[in-house]
C-alpha positions as CSV (number, residue, x, y, z in Angstrom):
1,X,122.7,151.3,138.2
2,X,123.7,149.3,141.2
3,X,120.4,146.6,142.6
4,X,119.7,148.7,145.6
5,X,119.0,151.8,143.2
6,X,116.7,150.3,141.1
7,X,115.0,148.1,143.7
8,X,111.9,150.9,143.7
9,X,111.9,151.2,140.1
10,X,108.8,149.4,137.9
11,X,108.6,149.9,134.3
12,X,105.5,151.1,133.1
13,X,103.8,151.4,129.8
14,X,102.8,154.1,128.0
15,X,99.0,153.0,128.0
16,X,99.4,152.6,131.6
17,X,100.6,156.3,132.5
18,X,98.0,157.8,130.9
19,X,95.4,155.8,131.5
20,X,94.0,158.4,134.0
21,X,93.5,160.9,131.0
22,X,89.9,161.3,130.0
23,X,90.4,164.5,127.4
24,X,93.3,166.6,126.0
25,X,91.8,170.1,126.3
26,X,93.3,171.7,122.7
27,X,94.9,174.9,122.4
28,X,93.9,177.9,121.5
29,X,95.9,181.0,120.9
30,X,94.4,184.8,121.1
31,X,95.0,186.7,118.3
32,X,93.6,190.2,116.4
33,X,93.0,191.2,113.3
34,X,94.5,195.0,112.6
35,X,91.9,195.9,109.7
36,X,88.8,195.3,111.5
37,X,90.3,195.0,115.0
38,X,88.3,192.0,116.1
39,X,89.6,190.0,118.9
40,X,89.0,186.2,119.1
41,X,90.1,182.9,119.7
42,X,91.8,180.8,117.1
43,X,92.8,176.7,117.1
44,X,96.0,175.8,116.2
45,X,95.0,174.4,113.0
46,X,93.6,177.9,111.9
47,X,97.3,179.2,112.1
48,X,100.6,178.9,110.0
49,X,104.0,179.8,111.3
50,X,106.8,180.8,108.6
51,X,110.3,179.8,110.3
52,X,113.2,182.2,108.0
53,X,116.8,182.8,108.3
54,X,116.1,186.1,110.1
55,X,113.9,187.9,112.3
56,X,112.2,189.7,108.9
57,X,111.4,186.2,107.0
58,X,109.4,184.6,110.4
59,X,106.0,185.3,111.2
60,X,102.8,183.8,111.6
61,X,99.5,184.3,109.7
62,X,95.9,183.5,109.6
63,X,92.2,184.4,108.0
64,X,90.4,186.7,110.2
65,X,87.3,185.0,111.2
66,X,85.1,188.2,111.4
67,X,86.7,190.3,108.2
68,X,88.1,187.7,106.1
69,X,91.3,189.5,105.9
70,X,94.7,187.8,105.3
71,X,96.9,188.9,108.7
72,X,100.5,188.1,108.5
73,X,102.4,189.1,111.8
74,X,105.9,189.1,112.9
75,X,107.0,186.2,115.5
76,X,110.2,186.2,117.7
77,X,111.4,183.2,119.3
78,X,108.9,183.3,122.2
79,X,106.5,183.3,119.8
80,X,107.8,180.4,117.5
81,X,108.2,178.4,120.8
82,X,104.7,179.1,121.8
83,X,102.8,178.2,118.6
84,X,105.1,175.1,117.6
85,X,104.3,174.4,121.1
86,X,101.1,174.5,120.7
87,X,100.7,172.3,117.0
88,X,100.9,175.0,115.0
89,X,101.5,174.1,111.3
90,X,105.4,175.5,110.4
91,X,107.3,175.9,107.4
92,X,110.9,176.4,107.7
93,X,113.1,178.4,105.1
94,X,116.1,177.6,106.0
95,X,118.2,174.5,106.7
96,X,118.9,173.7,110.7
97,X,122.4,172.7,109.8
């Protein structure tokens, strides 16, 4: 970069750009249950996200909260994105190679 174009540039640290923060607010994901069909909130830590070599081997599953059922669920890509997005534990099946 020539002088003039950095001349308004300052390096800052990480500590110092988010030293505004007070809180991360954590994410929680909506979710159903199709046995008892109770509707709730869940953390991200209460979900797992299965990532397979085809649409049939990825899905996500949790515990339902108000049943106790098992719930596994299908997830496209928008929903991959989402939950990885959002901390959700994932185990991948196949390589990324």
């Amino acid at each position: 970069m020539s002088e003039s174009a950095t001349a308004g540039v300052r390096e800052m640290s990480v500590a110092a750009a988010f030293a505004g923060m007070r809180s991360v607010t954590a994410v929680v994901f909506r979710a159903g249950c199709p046995d008892c069909r109770g509707r709730f909130e869940l953390a991200a830590s209460a979900l797992r996200l299965v990532v397979g070599a085809s649409s049939r081997t990825t899905f996500y599953s949790f515990t339902c909260p108000d049943c106790g059922a098992a719930v596994r669920k299908p997830a496209g890509e928008r929903i991959v994105e989402l939950l990885t997005g959002g901390g959700v534990s994932t185990l991948r099946l196949h390589s990324t190679l």
